[in-house]
C-alpha positions as a LaTeX table, in Angstrom:
\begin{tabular}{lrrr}
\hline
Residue & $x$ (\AA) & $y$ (\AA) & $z$ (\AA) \\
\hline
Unk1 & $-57.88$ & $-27.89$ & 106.72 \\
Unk2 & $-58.20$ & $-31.60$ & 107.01 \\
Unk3 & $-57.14$ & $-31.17$ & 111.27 \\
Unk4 & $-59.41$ & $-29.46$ & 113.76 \\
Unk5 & $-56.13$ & $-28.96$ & 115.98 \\
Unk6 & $-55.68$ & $-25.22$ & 116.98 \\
Unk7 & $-52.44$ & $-23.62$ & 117.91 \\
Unk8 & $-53.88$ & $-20.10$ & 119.68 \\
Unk9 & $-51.40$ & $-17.78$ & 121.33 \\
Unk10 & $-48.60$ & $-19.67$ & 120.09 \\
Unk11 & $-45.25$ & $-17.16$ & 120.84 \\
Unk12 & $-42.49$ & $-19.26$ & 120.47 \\
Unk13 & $-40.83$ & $-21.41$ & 117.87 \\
Unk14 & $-40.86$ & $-24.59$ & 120.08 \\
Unk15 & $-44.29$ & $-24.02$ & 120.74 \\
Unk16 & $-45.37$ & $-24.11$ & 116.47 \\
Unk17 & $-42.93$ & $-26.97$ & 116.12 \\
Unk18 & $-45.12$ & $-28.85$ & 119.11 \\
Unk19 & $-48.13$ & $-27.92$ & 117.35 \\
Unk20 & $-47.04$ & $-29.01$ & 114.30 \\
Unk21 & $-45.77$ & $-32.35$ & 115.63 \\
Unk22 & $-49.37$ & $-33.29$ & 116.95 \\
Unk23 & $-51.06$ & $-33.24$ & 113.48 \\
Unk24 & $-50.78$ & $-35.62$ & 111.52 \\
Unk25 & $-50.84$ & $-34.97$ & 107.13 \\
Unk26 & $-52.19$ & $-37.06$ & 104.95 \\
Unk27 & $-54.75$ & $-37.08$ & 102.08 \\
Unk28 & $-56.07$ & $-34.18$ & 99.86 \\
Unk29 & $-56.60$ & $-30.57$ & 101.38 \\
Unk30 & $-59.84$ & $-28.06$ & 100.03 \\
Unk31 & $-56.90$ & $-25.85$ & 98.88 \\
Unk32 & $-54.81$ & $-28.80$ & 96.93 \\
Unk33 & $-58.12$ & $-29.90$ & 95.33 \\
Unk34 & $-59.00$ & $-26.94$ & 93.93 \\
Unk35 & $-55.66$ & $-25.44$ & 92.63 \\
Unk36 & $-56.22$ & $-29.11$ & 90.60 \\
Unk37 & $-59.17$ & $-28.24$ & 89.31 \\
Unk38 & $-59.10$ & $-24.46$ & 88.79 \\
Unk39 & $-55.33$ & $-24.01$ & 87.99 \\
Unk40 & $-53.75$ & $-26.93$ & 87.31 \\
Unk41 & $-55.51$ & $-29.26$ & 84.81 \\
Unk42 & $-57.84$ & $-26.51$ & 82.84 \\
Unk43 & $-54.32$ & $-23.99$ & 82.34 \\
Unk44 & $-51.59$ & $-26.05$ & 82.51 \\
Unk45 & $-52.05$ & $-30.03$ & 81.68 \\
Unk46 & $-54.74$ & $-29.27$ & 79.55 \\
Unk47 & $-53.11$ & $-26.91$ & 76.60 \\
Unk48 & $-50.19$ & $-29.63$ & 77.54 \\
Unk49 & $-52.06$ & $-32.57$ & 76.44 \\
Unk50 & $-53.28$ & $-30.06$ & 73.35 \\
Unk51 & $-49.47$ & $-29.15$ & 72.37 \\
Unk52 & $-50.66$ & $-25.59$ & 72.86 \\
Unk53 & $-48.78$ & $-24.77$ & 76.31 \\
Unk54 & $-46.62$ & $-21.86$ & 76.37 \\
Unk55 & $-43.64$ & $-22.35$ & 78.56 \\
Unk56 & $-42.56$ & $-21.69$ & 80.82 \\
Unk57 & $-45.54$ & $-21.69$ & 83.40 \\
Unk58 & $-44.99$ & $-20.90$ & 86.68 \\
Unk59 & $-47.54$ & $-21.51$ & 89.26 \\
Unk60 & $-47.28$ & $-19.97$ & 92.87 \\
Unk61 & $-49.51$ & $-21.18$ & 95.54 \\
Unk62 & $-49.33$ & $-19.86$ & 99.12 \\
Unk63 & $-52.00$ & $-20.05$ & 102.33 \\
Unk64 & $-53.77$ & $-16.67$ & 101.33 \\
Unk65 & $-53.41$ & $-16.15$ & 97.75 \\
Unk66 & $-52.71$ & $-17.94$ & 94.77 \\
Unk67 & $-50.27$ & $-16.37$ & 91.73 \\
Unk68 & $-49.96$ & $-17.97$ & 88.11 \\
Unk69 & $-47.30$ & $-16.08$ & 85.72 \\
Unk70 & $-47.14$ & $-17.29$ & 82.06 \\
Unk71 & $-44.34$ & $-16.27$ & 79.98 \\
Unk72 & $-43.62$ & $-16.57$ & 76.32 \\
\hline
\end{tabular}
């Protein structure tokens, strides 16, 4: 998100580990961002701060979707 490196017709392992050695990661990502301000602060550090979270919280965040369970 934050490289405009492209790995196209990659087949092999060694070929996505060379890929991934060329890019280098730092700073925030569109994704990280806004699983901070969707997910993160408004349902979890937020009824945190309030003493109203319900634990536990689990959140699940992959490249395609993004899962949140709450339990009592």
């Amino acid at each position: 998100m934050n490289n405009r490196t492209e790995g196209n017709n990659i087949t092999t392992e060694n070929q996505a580990l060379q890929l991934v050695q060329q890019i280098k990661f730092s700073g925030l990502t569109p994704l990280g961002t806004q699983m901070w301000q969707k997910i993160l602060q408004p349902l979890v550090l937020g009824p945190a701060r309030a003493g109203a979270l319900q634990k536990p919280v689990v959140v699940i965040g992959t490249l395609s979707s993004l899962i949140i369970c709450r339990t009592s």
